[in-house]
N, C-alpha and C positions, 0 to 999 in steps of 0.2 A: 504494500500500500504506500508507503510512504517513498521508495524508490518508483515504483510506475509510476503511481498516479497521482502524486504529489509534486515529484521533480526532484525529488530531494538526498542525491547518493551517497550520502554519506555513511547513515550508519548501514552497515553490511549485513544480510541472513545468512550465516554459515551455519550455527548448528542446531538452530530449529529446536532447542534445549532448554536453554537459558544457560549455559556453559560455558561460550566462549567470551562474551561480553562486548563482540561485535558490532552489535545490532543496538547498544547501549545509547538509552534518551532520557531524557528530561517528561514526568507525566505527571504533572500539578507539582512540579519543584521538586521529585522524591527520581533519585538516578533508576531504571528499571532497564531490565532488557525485552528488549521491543517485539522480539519473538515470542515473548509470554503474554502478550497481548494481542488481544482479536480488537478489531478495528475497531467493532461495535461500543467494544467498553473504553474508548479514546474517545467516543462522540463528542462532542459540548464541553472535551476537558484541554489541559493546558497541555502541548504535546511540545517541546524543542528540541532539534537533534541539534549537531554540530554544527550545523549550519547556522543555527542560530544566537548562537554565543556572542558572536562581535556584529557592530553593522555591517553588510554585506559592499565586502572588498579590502575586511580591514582581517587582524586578526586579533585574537583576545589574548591576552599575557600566556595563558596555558598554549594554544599554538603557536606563541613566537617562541618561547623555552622549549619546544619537542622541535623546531627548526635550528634553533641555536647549539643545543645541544646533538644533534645528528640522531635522534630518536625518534626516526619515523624509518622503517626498509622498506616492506613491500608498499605500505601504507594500508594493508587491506584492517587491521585491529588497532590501526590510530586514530580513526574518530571514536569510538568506543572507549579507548583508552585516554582519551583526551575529555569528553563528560565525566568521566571518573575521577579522574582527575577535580576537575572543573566543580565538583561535586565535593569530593573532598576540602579541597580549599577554601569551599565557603563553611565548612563546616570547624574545619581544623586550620587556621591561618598557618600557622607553621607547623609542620606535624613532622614527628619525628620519622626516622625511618622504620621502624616496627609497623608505624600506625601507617606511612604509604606502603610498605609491602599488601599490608591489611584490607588496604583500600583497593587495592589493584589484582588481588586474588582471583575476584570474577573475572577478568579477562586476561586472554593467552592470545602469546605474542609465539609464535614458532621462529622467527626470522632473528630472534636478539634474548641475549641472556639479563633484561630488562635493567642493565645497569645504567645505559643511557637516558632508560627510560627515568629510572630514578633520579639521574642528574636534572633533568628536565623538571619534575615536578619541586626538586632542590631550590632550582634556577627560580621558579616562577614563584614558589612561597616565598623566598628571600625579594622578590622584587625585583629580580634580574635582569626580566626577561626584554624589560624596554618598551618601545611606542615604535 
């Protein structure tokens, strides 16, 4: 739904699960995977994926820190890993590294042994990541 017939590629359906954390959005401010959701129960509710994090053409401090720090490969588990992210932070301004492993459990990255990735959400809690 959200890739046809909305326009919106970002988050990915890989495993039809809720397991790989892919497919990960925004559903009334609470991070969910998107594959556990049938359209119907999104009707009338607050739905954001990746794409909607910054105004459209800019990007928001969590994707300039996964571009800064080189933590994106195939890119197919970066927007997913990037609401997670995105999700965390607002929760946990600076969180330690325990608490981002923690955060970032739901979703699997095959391409990187996710220390970049942890550099990245490092970068962007500290404020690094720039304009």
């Amino acid at each position: 739904m959200l890739r046809e017939r909305l326009g919106l590629p970002g988050s990915k359906n890989a495993c039809e699960q809720g397991e790989c954390g892919s497919c990960t959005v925004y559903l009334d401010g609470t991070a969910v995977c998107a594959c556990l959701v049938a359209a119907g129960q999104a009707a009338g509710r607050d739905v954001r994926t990746v794409e909607g994090l910054a105004p459209e053409g800019e990007l928001d401090p969590v994707q300039r820190a996964f571009l800064q720090t080189g933590a994106v490969q195939c890119g197919f588990c970066t927007p997913g890993l990037i609401v997670s992210v995105h999700d965390l932070l607002a929760r946990v301004p600076h969180p330690s590294d325990p608490e981002i492993r923690e955060a970032l459990a739901g979703n699997l990255c095959r391409c990187t042994g996710y220390e970049k990735i942890m550099d990245a959400v490092r970068l962007a809690a500290a404020g690094g990541a720039g304009s």
